[in-house]
C-alpha positions in Angstrom: -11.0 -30.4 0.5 -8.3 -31.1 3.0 -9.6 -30.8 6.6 -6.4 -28.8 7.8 -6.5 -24.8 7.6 -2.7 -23.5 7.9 -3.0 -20.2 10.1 0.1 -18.0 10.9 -0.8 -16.5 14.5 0.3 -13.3 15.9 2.1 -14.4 18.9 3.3 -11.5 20.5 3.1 -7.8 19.7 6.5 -6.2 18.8 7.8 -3.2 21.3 10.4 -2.6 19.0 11.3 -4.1 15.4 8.8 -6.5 13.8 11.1 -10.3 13.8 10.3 -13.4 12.7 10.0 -14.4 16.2 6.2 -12.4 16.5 4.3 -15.1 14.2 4.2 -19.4 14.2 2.9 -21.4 11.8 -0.6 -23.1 13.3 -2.9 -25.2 12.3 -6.1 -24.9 12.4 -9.6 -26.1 12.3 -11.9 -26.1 8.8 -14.5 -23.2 9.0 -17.7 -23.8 8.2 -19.6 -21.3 6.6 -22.9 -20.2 8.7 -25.9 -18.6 7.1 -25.7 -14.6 5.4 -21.7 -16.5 5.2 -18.9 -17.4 2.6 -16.7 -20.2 3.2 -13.5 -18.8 1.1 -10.1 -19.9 0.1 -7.5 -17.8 -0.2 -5.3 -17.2 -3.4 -3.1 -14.2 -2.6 -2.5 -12.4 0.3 -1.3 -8.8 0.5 1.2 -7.5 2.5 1.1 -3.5 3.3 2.9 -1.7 6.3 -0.3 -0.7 7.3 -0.1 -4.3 8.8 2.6 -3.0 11.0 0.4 -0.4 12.1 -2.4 -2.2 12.6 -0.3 -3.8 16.0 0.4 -0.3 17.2 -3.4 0.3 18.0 -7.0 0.9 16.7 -6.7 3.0 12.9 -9.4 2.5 11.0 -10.2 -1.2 11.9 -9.9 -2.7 15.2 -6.3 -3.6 16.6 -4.4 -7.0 16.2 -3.7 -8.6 19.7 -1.7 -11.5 20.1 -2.7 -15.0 20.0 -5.3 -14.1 16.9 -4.3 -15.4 13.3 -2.5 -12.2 11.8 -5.2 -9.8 10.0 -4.8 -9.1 6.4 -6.8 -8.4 3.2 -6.5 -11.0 0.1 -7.9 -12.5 -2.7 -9.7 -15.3 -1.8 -12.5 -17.9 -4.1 -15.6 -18.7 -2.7 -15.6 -22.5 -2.0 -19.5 -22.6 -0.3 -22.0 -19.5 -0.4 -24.4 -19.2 1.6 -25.3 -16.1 1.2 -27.6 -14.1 -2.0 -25.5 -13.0 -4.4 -22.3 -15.0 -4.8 -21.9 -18.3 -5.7 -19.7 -21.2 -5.8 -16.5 -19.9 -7.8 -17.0 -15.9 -7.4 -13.6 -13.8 -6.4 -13.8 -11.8 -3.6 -11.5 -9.3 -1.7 -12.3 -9.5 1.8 -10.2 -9.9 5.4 -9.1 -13.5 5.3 -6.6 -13.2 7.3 -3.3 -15.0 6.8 -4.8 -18.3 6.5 -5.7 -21.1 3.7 -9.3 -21.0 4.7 -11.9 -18.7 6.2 -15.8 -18.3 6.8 -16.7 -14.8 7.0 -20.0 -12.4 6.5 -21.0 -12.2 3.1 -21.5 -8.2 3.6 -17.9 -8.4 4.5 -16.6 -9.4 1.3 -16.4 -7.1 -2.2 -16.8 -9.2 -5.3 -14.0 -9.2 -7.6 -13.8 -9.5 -11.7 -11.8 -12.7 -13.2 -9.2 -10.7 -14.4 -5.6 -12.3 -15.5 -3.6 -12.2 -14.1 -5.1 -12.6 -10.3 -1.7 -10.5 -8.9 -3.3 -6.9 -10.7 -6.5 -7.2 -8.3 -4.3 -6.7 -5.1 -1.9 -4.3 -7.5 -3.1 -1.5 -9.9 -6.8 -2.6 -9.6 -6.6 -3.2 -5.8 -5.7 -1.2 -3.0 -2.5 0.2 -4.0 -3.5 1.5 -7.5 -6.3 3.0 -6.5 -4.9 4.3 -3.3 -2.4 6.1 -5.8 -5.0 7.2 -8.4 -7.4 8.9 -5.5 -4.3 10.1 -3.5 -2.3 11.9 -6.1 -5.6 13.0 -8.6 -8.1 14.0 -6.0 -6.0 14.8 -2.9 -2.7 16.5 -4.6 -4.9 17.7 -7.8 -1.6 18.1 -10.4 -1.7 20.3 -12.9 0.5 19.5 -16.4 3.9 21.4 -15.9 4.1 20.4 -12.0 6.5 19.0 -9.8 5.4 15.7 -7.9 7.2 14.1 -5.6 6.3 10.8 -4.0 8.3 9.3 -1.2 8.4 5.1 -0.9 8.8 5.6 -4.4 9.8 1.9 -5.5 6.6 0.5 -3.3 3.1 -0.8 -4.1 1.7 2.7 -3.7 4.4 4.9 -4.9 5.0 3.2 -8.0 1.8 3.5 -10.0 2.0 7.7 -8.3 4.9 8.4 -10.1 3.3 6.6 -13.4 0.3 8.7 -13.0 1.6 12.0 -12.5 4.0 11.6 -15.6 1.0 10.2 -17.9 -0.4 14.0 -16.7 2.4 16.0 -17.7 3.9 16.3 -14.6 8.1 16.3 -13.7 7.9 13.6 -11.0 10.8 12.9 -8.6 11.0 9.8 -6.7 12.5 9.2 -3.0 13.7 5.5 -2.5 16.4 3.7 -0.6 19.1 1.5 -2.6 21.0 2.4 -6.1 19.1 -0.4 -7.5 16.1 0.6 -6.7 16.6 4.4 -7.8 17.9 3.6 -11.2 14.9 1.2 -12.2 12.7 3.7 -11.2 14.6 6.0 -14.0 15.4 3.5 -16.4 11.7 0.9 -16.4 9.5 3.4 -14.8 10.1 7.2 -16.5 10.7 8.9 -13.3 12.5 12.3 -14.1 14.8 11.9 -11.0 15.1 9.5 -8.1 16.7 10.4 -4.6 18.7 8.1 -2.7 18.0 8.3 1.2 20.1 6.1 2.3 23.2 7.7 -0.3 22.0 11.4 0.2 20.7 14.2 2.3 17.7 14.6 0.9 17.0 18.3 1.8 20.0 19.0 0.0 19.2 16.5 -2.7 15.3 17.9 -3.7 17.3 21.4 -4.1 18.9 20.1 -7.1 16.3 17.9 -8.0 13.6 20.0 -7.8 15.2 24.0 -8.3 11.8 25.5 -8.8 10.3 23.8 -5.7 7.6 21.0 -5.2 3.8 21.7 -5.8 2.6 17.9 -4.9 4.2 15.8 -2.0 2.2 12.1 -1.9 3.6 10.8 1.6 4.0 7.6 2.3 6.9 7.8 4.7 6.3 10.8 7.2 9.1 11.6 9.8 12.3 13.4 8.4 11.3 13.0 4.8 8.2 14.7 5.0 10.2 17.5 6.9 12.4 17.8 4.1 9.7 18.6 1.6 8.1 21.1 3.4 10.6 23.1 3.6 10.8 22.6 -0.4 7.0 23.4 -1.1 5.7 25.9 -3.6 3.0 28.8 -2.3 -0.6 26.7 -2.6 1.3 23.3 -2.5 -0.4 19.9 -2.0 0.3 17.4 0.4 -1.5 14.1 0.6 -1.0 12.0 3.6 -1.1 8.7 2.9 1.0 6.5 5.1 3.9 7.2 7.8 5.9 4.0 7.1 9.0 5.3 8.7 7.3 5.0 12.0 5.3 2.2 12.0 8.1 -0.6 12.7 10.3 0.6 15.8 10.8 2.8 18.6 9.0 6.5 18.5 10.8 8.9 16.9 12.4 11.9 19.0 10.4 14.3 17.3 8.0 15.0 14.1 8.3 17.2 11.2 9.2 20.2 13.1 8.3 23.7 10.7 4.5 22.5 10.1 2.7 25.5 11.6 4.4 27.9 10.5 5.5 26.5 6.8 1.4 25.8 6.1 0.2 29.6 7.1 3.1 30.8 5.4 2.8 29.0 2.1 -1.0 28.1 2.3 -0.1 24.9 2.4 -2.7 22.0 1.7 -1.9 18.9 4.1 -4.3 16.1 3.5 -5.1 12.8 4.6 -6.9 10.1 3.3 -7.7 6.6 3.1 -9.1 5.2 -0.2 -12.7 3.9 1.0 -13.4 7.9 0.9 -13.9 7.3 -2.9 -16.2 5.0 -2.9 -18.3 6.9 -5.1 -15.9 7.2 -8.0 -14.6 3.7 -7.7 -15.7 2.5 -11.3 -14.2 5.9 -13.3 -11.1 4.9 -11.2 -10.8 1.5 -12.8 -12.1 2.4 -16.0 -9.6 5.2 -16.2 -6.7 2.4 -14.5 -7.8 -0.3 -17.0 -7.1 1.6 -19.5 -3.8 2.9 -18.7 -2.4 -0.2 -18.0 -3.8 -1.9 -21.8 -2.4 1.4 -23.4 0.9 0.5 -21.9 1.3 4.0 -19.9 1.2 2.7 -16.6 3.7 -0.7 -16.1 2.6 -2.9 -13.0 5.6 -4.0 -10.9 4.4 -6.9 -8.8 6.7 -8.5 -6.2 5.0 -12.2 -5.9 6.4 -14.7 -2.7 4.8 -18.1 -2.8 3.4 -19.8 0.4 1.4 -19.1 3.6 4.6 -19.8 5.8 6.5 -17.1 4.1 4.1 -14.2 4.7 6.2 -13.3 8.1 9.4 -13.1 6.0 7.6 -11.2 3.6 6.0 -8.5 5.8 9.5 -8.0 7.0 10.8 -7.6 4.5 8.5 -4.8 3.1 9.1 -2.8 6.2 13.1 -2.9 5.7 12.3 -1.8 1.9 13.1 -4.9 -0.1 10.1 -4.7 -2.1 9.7 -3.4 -5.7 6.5 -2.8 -6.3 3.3 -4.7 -4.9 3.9 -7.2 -2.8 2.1 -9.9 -1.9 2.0 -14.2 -1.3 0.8 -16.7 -3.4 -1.4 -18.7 -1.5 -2.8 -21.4 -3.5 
């Protein structure tokens, strides 16, 4: 085992956009693993905008400050347990951090399945799929015959939504930015019609796309997106809240979606947020039901793989300017 643990350190907290400037390559000590602990190494590190967000303040885990080694969940192999129940070899998920190395609480990490390949943990049987499966089936409750519409459409979230609500008889319209990006969504994905941002109005856009309104809105992006939906939602729609990417990386915005108030009494709106530890309880129907889906063939699993630690900056990034399709995460080792 080499005696060196690469680190990449948070720096500086952005004001503004997120640059490469924020983060340096370190090096640090080995960890040793204490009692009740797990000395891990880490395989695959995922990269979500809620990383951005985790620099704006305290969500639902404690704020990044600067000088730390950057936070982040990954997949990590035990290399020394000393702790009941795991053993040299077992996967885990747990909060490495964006680091080759790291000793952490045994209670703090969920053991994983040897499941090839590694990438679908972090991907459809990670976070993101089931983030998508609890969001859109639990939260937006679609009925067969239903419009869905899923902003971020082309991302690690967005893309197994649209997948889900069409394998439930659903017309699903996706919001993403880039030609590229729209037409693989039609053309590998089975989305029933994609919307441009960058290319269209997209008020003006869901009109056509969606003539008989929207009855589920999975949001990913918030700000003027979000606005534009509402004001395109069917009596009794669903909303599920489940990210606000367009604000995470960057100055405030002016204002928020203005018409809320008055668009949820009028239409009897449903506007929910989530995160996807609420589920808990129905974790193992999740990823029976995902397993499934994804050896049937109905549900494809885009995965957007970068390989090594010193490229997780450029990768974050780039996630939060869009270049991703689908999950993205680095290769670590």
């Amino acid at each position: 085992m080499t005696a060196v643990n690469r680190q990449i350190h948070i720096v500086e907290l952005p004001k503004d956009k997120l640059g490469p400037e924020h983060f340096r390559l370190a090096q640090g000590a080995m960890p040793q693993a204490k009692d009740g602990e797990l000395l891990l190494k880490t395989k695959l590190i995922s990269l979500d905008a809620a990383n951005r967000a985790w620099m704006q303040g305290a969500t639902y885990r404690a704020a990044i400050e600067a000088g730390q080694v950057m936070a982040g969940g990954a997949v990590a192999e035990v290399v020394e347990a000393k702790a009941p129940g795991f053993a040299n070899g077992d996967l885990v998920f747990a909060d490495t951090g964006w680091q080759e190395y790291a000793a952490l609480p045994a209670k703090h990490a969920q053991k994983l399945p040897r499941i090839e390949p590694l990438s679908h943990l972090l991907s459809v049987y990670g976070i993101a799929g089931l983030t998508a499966y609890f969001g859109l089936l639990n939260v937006g409750k679609p009925k067969a015959g239903e419009t869905v519409v899923v902003s971020a459409a082309a991302g690690s979230v967005g893309v197994f939504v649209g997948q889900i609500a069409k394998l439930k008889g659903c017309r699903v319209i996706g919001i993403a930015g880039g030609e590229k990006k729209c037409a693989w969504l039609k053309s590998d994905l089975g989305f029933d019609a994609v919307i441009d941002y960058k290319a269209q109005a997209v008020g003006g856009a869901l009109k056509d796309a969606a003539p008989k309104g929207i009855d589920v809105y999975f949001d990913n992006v918030g700000g003027d997106i979000l606005e534009a939906c509402l004001f395109r939602m069917n009596n009794h729609g669903r909303i599920s809240c489940c990210g606000a990417v367009s604000q995470y990386d960057g100055a405030a915005p002016r204002h928020g979606p203005r018409g809320i108030p008055g668009l949820i009494v009028t239409k009897r709106l449903t506007m929910q947020g989530f995160i996807v530890m609420d589920f808990n309880a129905e974790r193992d129907k999740a990823m029976s039901d995902l397993q499934s889906w994804v050896k049937s063939g109905q549900i494809k699993v885009p995965e957007d793989i970068m390989d090594g630690i010193e490229n997780t900056p450029k990768a974050l990034i780039g996630l939060l300017a869009g270049d991703n399709f689908g999950k993205r995460m680095v290769r670590v080792g």
